[in-house]
C-alpha positions as CSV (number, residue, x, y, z in Angstrom):
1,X,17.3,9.7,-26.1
2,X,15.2,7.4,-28.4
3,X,16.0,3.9,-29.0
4,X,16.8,4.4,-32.2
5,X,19.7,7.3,-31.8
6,X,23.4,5.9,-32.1
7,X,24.3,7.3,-28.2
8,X,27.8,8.4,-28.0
9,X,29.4,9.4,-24.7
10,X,32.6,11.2,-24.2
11,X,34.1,10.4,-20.3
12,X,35.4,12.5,-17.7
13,X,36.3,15.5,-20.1
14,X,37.0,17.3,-16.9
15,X,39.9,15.1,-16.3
16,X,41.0,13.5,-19.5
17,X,41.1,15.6,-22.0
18,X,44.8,17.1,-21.6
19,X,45.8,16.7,-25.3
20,X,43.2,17.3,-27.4
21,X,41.8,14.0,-27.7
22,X,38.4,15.6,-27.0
23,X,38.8,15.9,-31.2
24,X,37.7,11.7,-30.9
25,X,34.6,12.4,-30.0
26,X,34.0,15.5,-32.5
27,X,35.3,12.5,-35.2
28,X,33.3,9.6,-34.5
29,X,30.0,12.2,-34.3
30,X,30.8,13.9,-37.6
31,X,30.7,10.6,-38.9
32,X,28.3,9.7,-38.2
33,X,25.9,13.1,-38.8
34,X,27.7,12.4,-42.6
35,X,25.7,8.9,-42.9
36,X,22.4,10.9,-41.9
37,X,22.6,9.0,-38.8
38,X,20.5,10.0,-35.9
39,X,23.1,10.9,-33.1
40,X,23.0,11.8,-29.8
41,X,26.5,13.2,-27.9
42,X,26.7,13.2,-24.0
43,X,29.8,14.5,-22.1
44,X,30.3,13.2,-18.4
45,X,31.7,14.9,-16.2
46,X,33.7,12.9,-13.1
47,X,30.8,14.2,-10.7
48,X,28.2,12.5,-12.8
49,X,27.1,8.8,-13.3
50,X,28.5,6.9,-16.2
51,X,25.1,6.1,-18.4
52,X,25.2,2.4,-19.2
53,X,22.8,2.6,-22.4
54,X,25.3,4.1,-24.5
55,X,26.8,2.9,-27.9
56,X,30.5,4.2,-28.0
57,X,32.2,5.6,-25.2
58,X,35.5,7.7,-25.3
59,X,37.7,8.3,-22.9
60,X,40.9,10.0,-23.3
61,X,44.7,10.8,-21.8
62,X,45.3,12.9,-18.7
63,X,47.9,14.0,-16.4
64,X,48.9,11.1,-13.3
65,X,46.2,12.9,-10.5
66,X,43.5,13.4,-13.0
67,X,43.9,9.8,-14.1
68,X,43.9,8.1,-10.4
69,X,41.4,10.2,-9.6
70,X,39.1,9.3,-12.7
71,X,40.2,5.6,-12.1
72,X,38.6,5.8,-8.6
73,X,35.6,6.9,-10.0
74,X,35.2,5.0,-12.6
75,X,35.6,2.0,-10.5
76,X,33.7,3.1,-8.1
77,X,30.2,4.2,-10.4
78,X,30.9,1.2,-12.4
79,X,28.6,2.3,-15.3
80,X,31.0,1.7,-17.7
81,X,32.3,-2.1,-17.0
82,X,28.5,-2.2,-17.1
83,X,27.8,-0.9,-20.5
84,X,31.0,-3.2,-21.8
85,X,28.6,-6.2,-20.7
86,X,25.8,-4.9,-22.6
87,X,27.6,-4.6,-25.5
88,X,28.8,-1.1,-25.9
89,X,32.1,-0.1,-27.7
90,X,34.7,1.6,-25.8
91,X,37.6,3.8,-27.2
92,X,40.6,4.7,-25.2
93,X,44.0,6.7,-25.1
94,X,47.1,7.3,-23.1
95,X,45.7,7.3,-19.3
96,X,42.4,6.0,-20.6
97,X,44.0,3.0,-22.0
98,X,46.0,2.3,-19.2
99,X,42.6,2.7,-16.9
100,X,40.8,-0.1,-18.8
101,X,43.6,-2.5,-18.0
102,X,44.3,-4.5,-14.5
103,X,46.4,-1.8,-12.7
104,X,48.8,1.2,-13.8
105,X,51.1,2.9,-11.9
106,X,49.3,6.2,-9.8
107,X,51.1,9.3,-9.2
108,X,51.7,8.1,-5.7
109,X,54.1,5.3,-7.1
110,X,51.4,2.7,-6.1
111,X,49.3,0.0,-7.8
112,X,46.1,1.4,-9.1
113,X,43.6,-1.1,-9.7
114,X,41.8,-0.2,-13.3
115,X,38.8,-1.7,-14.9
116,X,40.5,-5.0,-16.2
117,X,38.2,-4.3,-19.4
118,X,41.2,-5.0,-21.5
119,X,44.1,-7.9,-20.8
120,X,46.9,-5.5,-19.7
121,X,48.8,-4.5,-17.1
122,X,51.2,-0.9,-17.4
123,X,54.0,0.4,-15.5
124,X,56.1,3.4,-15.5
125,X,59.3,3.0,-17.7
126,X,62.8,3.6,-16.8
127,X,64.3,5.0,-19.9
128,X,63.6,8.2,-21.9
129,X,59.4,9.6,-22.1
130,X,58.1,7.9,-25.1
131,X,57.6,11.1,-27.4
132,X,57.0,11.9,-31.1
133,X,55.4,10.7,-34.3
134,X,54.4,7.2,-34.5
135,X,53.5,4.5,-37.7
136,X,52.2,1.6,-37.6
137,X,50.6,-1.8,-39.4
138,X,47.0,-2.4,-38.0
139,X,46.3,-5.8,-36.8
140,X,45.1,-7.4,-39.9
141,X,41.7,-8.5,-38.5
142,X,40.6,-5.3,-38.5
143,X,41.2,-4.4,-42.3
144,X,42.8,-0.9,-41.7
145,X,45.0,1.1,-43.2
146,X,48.4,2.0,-41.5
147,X,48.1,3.7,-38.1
148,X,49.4,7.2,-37.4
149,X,49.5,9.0,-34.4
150,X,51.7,10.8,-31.6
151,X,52.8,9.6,-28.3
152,X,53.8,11.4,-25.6
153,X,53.9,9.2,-22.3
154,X,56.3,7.3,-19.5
155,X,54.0,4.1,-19.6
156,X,54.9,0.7,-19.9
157,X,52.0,-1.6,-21.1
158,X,52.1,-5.2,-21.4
159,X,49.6,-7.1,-22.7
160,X,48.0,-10.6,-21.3
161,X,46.7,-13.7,-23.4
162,X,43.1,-12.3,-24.0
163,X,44.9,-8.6,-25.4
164,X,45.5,-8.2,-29.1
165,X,47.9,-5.5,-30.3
166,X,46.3,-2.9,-32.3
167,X,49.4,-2.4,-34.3
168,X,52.7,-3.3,-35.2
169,X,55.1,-0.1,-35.4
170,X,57.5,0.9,-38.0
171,X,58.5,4.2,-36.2
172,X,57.8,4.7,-32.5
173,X,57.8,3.0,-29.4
174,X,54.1,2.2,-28.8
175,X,53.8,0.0,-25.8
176,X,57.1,0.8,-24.6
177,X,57.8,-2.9,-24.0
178,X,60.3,-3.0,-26.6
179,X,58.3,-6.0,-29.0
180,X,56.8,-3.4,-31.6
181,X,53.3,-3.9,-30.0
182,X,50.8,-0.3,-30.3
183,X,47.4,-0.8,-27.9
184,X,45.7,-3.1,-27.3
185,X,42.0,-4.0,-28.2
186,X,39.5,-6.7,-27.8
187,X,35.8,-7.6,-29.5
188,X,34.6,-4.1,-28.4
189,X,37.2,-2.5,-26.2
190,X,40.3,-0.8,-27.7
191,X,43.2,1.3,-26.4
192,X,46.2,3.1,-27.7
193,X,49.1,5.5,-26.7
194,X,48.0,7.3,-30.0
195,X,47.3,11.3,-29.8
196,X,46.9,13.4,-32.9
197,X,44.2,13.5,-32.3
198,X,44.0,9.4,-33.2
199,X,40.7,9.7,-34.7
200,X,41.0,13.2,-36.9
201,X,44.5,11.0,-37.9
202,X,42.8,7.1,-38.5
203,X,39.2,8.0,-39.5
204,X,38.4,4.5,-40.5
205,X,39.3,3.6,-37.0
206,X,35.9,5.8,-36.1
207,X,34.4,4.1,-38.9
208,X,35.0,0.8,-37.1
209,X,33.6,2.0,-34.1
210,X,31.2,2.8,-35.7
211,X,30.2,-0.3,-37.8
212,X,30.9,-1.9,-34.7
213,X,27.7,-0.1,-32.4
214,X,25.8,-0.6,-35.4
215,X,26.8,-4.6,-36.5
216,X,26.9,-3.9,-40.2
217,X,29.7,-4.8,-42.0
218,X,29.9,-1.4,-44.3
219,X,28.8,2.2,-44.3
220,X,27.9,4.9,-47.0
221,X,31.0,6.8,-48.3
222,X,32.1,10.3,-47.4
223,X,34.3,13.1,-48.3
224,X,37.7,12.0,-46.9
225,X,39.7,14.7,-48.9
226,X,40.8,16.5,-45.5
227,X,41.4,13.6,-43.7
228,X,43.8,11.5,-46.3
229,X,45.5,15.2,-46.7
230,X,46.7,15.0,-43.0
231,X,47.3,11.5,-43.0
232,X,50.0,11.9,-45.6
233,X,51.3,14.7,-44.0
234,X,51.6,12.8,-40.5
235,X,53.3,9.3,-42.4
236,X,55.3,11.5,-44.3
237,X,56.7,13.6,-40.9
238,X,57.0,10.3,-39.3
239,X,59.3,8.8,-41.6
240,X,61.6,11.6,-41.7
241,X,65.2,10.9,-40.5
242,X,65.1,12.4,-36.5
C-alpha cells in the first residue's frame, strides 16, 4: 500500500458477515472509487493479524460462537485497539458493535470481555428478538439525514457517560433498553444494531466515514439516484402500520 491510498479493511469476514453486512465495505469503497480516490480494500480473515495502518475498518454482525470467538481474537491480536489509537475510523454492527464495547453476553451465558473501544456494556434481553424495519433521527452533531435500517437481534446495549447515541428512533427498538437510543458512536468509533445493509441504506454515513479518515469537512458529489430510491422505499416500509 502507498502512503497516499485511503486503506480500508473489512474484519473477520469469515465470522461476521452472517447478514450481508459485507455490502458496508462494497459502500464505503464505491465511494470512494466515485471521488477518484486512490483505494486500497483488505479483508481479514480471523487467522490473520489485524493491520494497524489502516483508515476505516468494518466489522460486522455474526452468530453468538462466531462472535466470542472473533472477540477472543481480536483481543487477543490487538491490532485493532491499536489502529483506534492511531487514529483510524472503525464501523460496527450487531455482534461487532457489541465486541467494541466492555463485555456482551457469549453463547455460553458468560461475560465476554470486548474491546471497551466504545462506552457500552450489552446483555441478552428478556422479551421478544428485536426484529424488523427501523427509523431513526441522527444525533444532530453529525449532520445526517434520518437513519434507516433493520434489526434483527436479542441484545441489550447500554451506553456509559463517554457513549453517544447514534440516533433517536421513531420505529424500532434499537438498543433494546427501552429510552429510544440506536448505537452508539464516539470521535472515530461507531456502532449500530442497523442491517440493511446500513451503508447501501445511509450512504452519507459512509460519506462520514469517509470525511472522517480523510479530515476534510466535504467531498465531491455523486450519483445518489439508486441510493435515495431505496431509502424511500425502506422509510416508507417502516412506517407502515405492523
Amino acid at each position: 500500500m502507498s502512503d497516499n491510498q485511503l486503506r480500508i479493511v473489512w474484519i473477520y469476514p469469515d465470522l461476521l458477515s452472517t447478514y450481508g453486512d459485507q455490502g458496508n465495505v462494497l459502500v464505503v469503497e464505491r465511494r470512494a472509487q466515485q471521488r477518484r480516490l486512490d483505494v486500497a480494500r483488505l479483508d481479514v480473515r480471523s487467522d490473520q493479524p489485524i493491520p494497524t495502518s489502516g483508515d476505516i475498518y468494518l466489522i460486522g454482525g455474526g452468530e453468538d460462537r462466531p462472535q466470542r470467538l472473533a472477540a477472543e481474537r481480536l483481543r487477543r491480536d490487538g491490532g485493532l485497539t491499536r489502529a483506534v489509537e492511531n487514529g483510524a475510523i472503525v464501523f460496527s454492527v450487531c455482534a461487532g458493535y457489541q465486541i467494541l464495547g466492555h463485555e456482551f453476553i457469549n453463547d455460553l451465558g458468560q461475560r465476554e470481555p470486548g474491546l471497551g473501544l466504545l462506552d457500552v456494556v450489552s446483555t441478552r434481553g428478556e422479551g421478544a428478538r428485536c426484529v424488523g424495519d427501523v427509523l431513526g433521527d441522527v444525533d444532530q452533531r453529525l449532520g445526517l439525514p434520518p437513519l434507516t435500517g433493520f434489526e434483527n437481534h436479542q441484545g441489550v446495549t447500554h451506553l456509559g457517560p463517554t457513549a453517544r447515541p447514534l440516533a433517536q428512533v421513531r420505529f424500532g427498538n434499537g438498543n433494546g433498553t427501552g429510552d429510544g437510543t440506536e448505537g452508539a458512536y464516539n470521535d472515530t468509533v461507531f456502532g449500530t444494531y442497523m442491517h440493511g445493509p446500513v451503508l447501501a441504506r445511509n450512504p452519507l454515513i459512509a460519506d462520514l466515514l469517509l470525511k472522517l479518515a480523510l479530515d476534510v469537512n466535504a467531498l465531491p458529489p455523486t450519483d445518489d439516484r439508486w441510493y435515495e430510491a431505496l431509502r424511500n422505499e425502506r422509510i416508507a416500509a417502516a412506517q407502515q402500520p405492523a
